[in-house]
C-alpha positions, -999 to 999 in steps of 0.1 A, spaced: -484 14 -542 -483 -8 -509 -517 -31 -506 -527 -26 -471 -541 -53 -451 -578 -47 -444 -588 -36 -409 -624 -48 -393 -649 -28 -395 -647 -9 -364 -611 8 -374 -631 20 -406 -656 36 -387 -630 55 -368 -607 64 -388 -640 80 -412 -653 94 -384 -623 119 -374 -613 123 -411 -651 134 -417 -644 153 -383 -612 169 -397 -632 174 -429 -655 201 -418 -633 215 -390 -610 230 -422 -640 240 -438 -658 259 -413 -689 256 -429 -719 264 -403 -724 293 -380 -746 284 -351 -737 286 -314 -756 276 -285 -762 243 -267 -779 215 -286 -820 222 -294 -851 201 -282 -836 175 -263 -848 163 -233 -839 145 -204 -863 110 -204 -859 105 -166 -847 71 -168 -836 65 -127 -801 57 -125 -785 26 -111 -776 -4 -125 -788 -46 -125 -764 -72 -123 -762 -106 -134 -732 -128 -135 -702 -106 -149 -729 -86 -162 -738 -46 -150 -770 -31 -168 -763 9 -173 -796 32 -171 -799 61 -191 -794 94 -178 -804 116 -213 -796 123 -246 -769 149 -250 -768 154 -290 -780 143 -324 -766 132 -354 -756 163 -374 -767 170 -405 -735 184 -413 -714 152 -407 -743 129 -406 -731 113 -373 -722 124 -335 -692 109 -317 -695 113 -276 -658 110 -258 -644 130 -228 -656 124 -201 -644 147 -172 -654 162 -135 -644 194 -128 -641 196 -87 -670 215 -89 -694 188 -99 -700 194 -134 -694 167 -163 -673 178 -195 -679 161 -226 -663 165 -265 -686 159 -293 -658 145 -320 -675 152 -350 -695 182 -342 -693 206 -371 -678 241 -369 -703 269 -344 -722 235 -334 -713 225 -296 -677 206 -296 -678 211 -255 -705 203 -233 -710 205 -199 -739 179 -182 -751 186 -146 -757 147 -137 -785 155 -109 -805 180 -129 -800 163 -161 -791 192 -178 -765 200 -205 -755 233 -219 -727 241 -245 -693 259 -232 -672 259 -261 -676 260 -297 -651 267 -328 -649 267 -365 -616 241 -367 -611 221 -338 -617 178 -340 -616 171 -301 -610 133 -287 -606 139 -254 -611 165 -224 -589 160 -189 -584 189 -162 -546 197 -153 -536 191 -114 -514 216 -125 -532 254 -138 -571 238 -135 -575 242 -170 -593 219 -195 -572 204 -222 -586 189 -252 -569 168 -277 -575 180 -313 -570 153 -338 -576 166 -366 -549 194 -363 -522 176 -338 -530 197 -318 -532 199 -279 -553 232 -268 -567 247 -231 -595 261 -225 -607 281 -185 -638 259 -168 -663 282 -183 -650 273 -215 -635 315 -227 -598 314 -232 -586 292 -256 -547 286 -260 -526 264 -277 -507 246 -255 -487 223 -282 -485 219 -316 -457 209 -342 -441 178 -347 -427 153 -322 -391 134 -334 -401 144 -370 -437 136 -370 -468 153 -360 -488 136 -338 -528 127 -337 -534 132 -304 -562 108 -292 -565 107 -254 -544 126 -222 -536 117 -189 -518 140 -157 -490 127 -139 -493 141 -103 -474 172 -108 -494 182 -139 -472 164 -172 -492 150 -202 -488 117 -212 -505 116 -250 -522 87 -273 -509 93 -304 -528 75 -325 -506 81 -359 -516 51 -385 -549 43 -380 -561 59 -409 -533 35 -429 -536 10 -409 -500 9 -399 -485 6 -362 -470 37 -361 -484 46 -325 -469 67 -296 -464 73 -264 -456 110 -258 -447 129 -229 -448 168 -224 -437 187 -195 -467 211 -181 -451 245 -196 -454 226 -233 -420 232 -243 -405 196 -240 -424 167 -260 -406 134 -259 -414 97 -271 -417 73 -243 -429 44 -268 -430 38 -305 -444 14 -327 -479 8 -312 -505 -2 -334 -529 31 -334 -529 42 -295 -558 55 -277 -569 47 -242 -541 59 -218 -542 62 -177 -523 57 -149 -527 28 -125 -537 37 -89 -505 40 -74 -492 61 -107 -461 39 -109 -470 32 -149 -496 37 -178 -524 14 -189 -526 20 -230 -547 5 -253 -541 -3 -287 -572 0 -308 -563 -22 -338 -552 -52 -321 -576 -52 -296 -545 -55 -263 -540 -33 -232 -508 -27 -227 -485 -17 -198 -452 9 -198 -443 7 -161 -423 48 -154 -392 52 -135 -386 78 -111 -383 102 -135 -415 97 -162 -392 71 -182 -408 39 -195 -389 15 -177 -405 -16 -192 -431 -26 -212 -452 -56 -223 -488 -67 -233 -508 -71 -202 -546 -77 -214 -559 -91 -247 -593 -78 -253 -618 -102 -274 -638 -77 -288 -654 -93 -319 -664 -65 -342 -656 -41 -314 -623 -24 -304 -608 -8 -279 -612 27 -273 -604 50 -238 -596 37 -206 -606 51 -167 -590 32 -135 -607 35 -99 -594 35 -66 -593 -2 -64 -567 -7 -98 -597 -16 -119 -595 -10 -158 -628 4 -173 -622 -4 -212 -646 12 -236 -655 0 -267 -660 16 -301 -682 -7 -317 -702 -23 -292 -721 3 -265 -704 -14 -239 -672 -15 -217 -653 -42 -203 -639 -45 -167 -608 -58 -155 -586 -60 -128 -552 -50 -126 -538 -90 -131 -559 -88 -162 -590 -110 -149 -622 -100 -163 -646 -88 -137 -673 -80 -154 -692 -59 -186 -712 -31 -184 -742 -33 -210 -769 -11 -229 -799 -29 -226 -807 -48 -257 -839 -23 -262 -816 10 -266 -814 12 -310 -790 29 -328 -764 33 -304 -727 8 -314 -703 26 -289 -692 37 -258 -660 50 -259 -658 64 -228 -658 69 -185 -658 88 -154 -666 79 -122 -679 103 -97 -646 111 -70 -648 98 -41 -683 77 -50 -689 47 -76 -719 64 -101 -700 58 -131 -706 75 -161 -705 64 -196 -709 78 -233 -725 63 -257 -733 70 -287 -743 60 -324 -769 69 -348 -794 75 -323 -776 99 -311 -752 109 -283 -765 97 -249 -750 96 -206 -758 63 -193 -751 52 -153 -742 23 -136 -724 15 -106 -689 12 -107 -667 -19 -85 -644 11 -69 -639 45 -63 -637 76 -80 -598 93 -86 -588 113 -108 -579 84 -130 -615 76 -133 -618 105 -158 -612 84 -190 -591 102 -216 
């Protein structure tokens, strides 16, 4: 048997957390519904406080708890629907407990949309295309929709890509409505069998557009949509795959090097401006850079906020700079706010 190399910590913690994810979405053990009981908003104001290359995020409220179940929670998404309200995934959310939420930012409010007995979902994004919500299911390589309200679930794609099934991480919509997936294949082994993978809007075409990345999982286009920020989550690097005219990668190279310490690189948002927003899993904090790769600034938890060692993900309000972060650890899963450099698109939906 092949002696892996050890991965930091941070992989580990990943990796475990969608396997134990995957773990009870098989078993379907648990049977309640409903949106998540006794929490409550703690009316933090929103805003932020900066200091040199430093942004302090307020807290909005707490959107879960750790589960019992799978002894952890595991915030990703976020997403605006044009309507205002703010989709989130709970990862590891056991089977009937809420695996799609849906936060009303100004009432502080959250209330469950969608729940099932198998799905392990990394990511939410809305299609340009049909308005649907699309989640990424890990655990089952999976790609599924669901209607705003959160009734109507479909598979949109499953099966294998080139001879391999994918574990899809994190989605983002070309103009016209095409997926571009983080496959995140080889994390669990530690291997950099990573991908880049295209599929047309019906779901019946899936095509590699890169190979060999070392566990994929922030992906978004820049501003002008002319290529695709991805991050690599086990070497800690941002990478670039500029598109030709017809959704090709036309080049590729390592543009950002993220010195993350214990931390790594999770999901990615971009503003109006070309600004990368790079979470963190490992650290409740995200790092900003703009698009030559300078480091602008880092958005921070304050020190006082325990149990919380990620946030993984964005959104920024369209058309405004609240920005929108989730964090979580075990504490729980929180929405914290801070004031973003630029504005709003539709690439400010992280994953």
């Amino acid at each position: 048997m092949r002696r892996l190399p050890p991965r930091p910590r941070a992989a580990r913690a990943k990796a475990g957390l969608l396997a134990i994810a995957f773990a009870f979405a098989i078993a379907g053990c648990g049977t309640e519904s409903g949106a998540p009981g006794g929490l409550s908003a703690p009316g933090a104001t929103t805003g932020t406080t900066a200091t040199t290359g430093t942004i302090r995020a307020q807290k909005v409220m707490q959107l879960t708890r750790t589960h019992e179940e799978t002894g952890m929670t595991l915030l990703e998404g976020p997403a605006f629907h044009p309507d205002g309200g703010l989709f989130v995934v709970d990862v590891t959310a056991p089977p009937g407990k809420p695996k799609v939420l849906r936060v009303d930012v100004r009432r502080k409010t959250v209330r469950a949309v969608h729940t099932d007995g198998r799905g392990a979902y990394t990511s939410a994004q809305f299609s340009p295309y049909d308005g649907r919500l699309y989640l990424t299911d890990y655990a089952h390589g999976e790609i599924v929709s669901l209607a705003p309200d959160g009734g109507d679930l479909r598979t949109f794609f499953a099966g294998e890509v080139d001879g391999a099934r994918m574990n899809p991480d994190d989605i983002a919509f070309d103009e016209k409505g095409h997926l571009y997936v983080s496959d995140s294949r080889g994390l669990s082994e530690g291997a950099a069998h990573g991908r880049v993978v295209r599929i047309d809007r019906e779901g019946g075409k899936a095509t590699v557009l890169a190979d060999g990345l070392a566990a994929t999982n922030g992906i978004s286009f820049d501003e002008a949509y002319r290529g695709l920020w991805i991050s690599e989550l086990t070497e800690n690097r941002i990478s670039y795959l500029r598109l030709g005219e017809g959704g090709e990668v036309a080049s590729r190279h390592t543009a950002i090097r993220v010195d993350g310490g214990i931390a790594q690189t999770d999901s990615i948002a971009v503003d109006a401006d070309g600004n990368l927003y790079q979470g963190l899993h490992g650290r409740p904090a995200i790092v900003v850079y703009d698009r030559h790769g300078e480091r602008l600034a880092t958005v921070e938890v304050p020190a006082r906020a325990e149990g919380l060692e990620s946030a993984t993900n964005v959104a920024i309000t369209p058309g405004g700079t609240k920005a929108y972060m989730t964090v979580s650890g075990p504490g729980g899963g929180y929405l914290y706010t801070f004031d973003a450099l630029g504005k709003g698109t539709r690439q400010s939906n992280g994953g």
